[in-house]
C-alpha positions in Angstrom: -51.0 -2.7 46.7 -51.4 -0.2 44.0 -49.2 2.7 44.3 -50.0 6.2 42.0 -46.8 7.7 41.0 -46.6 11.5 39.8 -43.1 11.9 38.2 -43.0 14.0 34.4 -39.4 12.7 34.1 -39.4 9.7 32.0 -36.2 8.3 32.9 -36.7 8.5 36.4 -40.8 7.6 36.2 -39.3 4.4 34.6 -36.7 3.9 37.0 -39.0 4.1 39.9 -41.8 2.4 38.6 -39.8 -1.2 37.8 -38.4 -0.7 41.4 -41.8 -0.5 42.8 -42.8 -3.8 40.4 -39.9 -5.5 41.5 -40.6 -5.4 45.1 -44.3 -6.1 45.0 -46.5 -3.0 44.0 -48.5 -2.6 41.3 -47.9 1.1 39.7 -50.0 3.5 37.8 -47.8 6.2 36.0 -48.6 9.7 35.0 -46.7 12.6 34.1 -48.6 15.9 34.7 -50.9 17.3 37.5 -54.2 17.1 35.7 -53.9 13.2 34.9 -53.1 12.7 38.6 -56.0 14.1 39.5 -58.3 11.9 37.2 -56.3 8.8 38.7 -57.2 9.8 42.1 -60.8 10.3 40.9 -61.2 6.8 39.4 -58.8 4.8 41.5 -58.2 4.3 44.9 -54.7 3.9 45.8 -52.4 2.4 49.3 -50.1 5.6 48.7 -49.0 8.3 45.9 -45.7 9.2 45.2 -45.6 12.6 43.9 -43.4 15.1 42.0 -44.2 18.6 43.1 -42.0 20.2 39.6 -44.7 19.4 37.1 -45.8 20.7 34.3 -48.3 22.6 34.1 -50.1 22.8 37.9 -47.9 22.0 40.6 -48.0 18.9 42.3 -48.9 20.9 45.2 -52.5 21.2 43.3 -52.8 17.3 43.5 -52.0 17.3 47.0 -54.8 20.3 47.7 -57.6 18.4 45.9 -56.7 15.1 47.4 -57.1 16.7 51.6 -60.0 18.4 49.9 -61.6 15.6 50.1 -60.5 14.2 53.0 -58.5 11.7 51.1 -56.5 10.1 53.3 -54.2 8.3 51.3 -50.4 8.7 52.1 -48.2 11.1 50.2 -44.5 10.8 49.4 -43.0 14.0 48.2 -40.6 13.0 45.8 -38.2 16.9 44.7 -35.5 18.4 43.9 -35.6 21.0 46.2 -34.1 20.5 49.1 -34.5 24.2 51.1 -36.2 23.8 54.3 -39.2 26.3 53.1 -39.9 24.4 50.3 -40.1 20.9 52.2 -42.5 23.0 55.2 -44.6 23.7 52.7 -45.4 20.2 51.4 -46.1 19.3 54.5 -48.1 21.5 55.5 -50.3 20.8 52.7 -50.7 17.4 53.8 -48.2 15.5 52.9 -46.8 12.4 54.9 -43.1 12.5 54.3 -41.0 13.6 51.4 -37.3 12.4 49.7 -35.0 14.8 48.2 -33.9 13.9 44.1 -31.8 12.2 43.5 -32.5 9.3 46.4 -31.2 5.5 46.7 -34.6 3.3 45.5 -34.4 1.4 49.4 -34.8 4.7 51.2 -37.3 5.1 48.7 -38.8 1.7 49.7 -38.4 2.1 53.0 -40.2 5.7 53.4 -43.2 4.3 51.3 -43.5 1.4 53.6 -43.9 3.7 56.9 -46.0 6.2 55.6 -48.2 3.8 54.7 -48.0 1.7 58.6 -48.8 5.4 60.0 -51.7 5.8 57.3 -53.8 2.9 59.1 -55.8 3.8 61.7 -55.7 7.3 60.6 -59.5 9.0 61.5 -61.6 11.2 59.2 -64.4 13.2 60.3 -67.4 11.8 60.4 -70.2 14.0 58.7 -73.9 13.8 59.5 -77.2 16.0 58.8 -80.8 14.3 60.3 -80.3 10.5 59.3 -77.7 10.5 57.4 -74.1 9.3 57.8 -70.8 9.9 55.9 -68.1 8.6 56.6 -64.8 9.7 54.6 -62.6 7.7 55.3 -64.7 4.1 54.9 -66.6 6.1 52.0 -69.4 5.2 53.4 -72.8 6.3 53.5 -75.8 4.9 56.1 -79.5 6.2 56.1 -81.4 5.5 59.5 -78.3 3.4 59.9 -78.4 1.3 56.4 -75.9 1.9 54.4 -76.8 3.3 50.5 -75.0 2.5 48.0 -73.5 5.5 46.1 -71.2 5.7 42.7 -68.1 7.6 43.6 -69.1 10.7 41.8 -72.5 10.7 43.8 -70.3 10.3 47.2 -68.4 13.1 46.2 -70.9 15.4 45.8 -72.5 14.5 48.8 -69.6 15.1 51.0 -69.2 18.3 49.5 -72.7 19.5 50.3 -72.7 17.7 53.7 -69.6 19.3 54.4 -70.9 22.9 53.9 -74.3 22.5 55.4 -76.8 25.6 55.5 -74.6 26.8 52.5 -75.1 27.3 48.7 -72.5 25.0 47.3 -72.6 26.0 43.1 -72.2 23.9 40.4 -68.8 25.1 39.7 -67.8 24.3 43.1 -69.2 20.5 42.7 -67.6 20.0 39.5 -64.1 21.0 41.0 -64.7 18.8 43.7 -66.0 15.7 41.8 -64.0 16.2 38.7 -60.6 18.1 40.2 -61.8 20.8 37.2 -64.9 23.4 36.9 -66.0 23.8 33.0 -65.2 21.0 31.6 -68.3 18.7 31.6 -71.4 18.5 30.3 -73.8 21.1 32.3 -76.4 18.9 33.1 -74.2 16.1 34.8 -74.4 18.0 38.1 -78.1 17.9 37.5 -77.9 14.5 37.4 -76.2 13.3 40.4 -78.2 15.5 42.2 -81.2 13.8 40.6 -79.6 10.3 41.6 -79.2 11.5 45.2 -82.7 12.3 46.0 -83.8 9.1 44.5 -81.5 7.3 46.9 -81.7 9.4 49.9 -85.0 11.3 49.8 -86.4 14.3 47.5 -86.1 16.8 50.6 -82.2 16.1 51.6 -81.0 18.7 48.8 -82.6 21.3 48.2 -82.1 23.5 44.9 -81.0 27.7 45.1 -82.5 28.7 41.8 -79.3 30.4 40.1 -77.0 29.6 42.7 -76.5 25.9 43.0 -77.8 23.1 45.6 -77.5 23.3 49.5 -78.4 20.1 52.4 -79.7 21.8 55.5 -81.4 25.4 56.2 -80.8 28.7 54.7 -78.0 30.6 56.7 -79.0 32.9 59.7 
């Protein structure tokens, strides 16, 4: 089971992560929101441990684009702050549990280990427009019932069009959802998996808004 874990302290990051090796887990270690989010892009992980006092973005930000996506994966806050307010908030963001800094590592071990028993099972919307089929959760796609194989970046994009059906989605919007950043890419690589898309799904599925951006379904009313 690989395990993300979000922690900018070094000494604690260490700490945690020979734990986690120790009993069983394979980690991958970053220290700053922006490399969590390219993690999350590229990898799929059984759970993410995550600092919300980072530098830079919050880890709240991680959190945002992760639900965003309807990411299910199972969230451990790890902080130091231990008002009430401050845990609400976290979990009403969408995290699964959190543990207040400094903790004992078997708590630790033990909170991991439910949130991830609740995480299976757990049901994501299923999104459709005329024969197609996404599901988030299996990230999967079907086509009169056959499934289509997509690239992650090409399901992303997808889900964010399917998800806002009859409305312009721009490209700025895609690139934040498929990338977790808007400007920071090449301009025609939206272009592109758009392109990729219609080859695999059908040239009339997405259709272009000339200086807007790309929309799946009618114009809105």
């Amino acid at each position: 089971m690989n395990i993300l874990l979000v922690e900018d302290d070094v000494m604690l990051g260490e700490a945690v992560r020979d734990g986690l090796r120790q009993n069983g887990f394979s980690v991958d270690w970053v220290g700053d929101a922006a490399l969590a989010k390219t993690a999350l892009i590229d990898h799929s992980y059984a759970a993410v441990l995550l600092d919300l006092g980072l530098p830079g973005s919050s880890g709240l930000s991680v959190l945002s684009v992760l639900r965003g996506r309807y990411d299910a994966t199972p969230v451990l806050i790890l902080t130091a702050r231990d008002k009430l307010s401050d845990r609400i908030v976290g979990l009403d963001a969408g995290a699964d549990d959190y543990i207040v800094k400094p903790f004992q590592s078997d708590e630790l071990y033990a909170r991991l280990r439910a949130v991830m028993r609740r995480s299976q099972g757990r049901v994501s919307p299923v999104l459709s427009y005329a024969n197609l089929v996404l599901d988030p959760a299996r990230r999967e796609v079907t086509r009169d019932g056959e499934p289509v194989a997509l690239s992650a970046h090409e399901f992303r994009t997808l889900m964010l069009l399917m998800e806002r059906q009859g409305r312009v989605v721009t490209r700025e919007q895609l690139e934040e959802a498929v990338y977790g950043s808007s400007g920071t890419i090449e301009s025609n690589t939206i272009a592109v998996y758009v392109h990729q898309l219609r080859r695999k799904l059908g040239d009339q599925v997405i259709a272009t808004v000339h200086g807007y951006g790309y929309r799946i379904g009618g114009a809105p009313a």
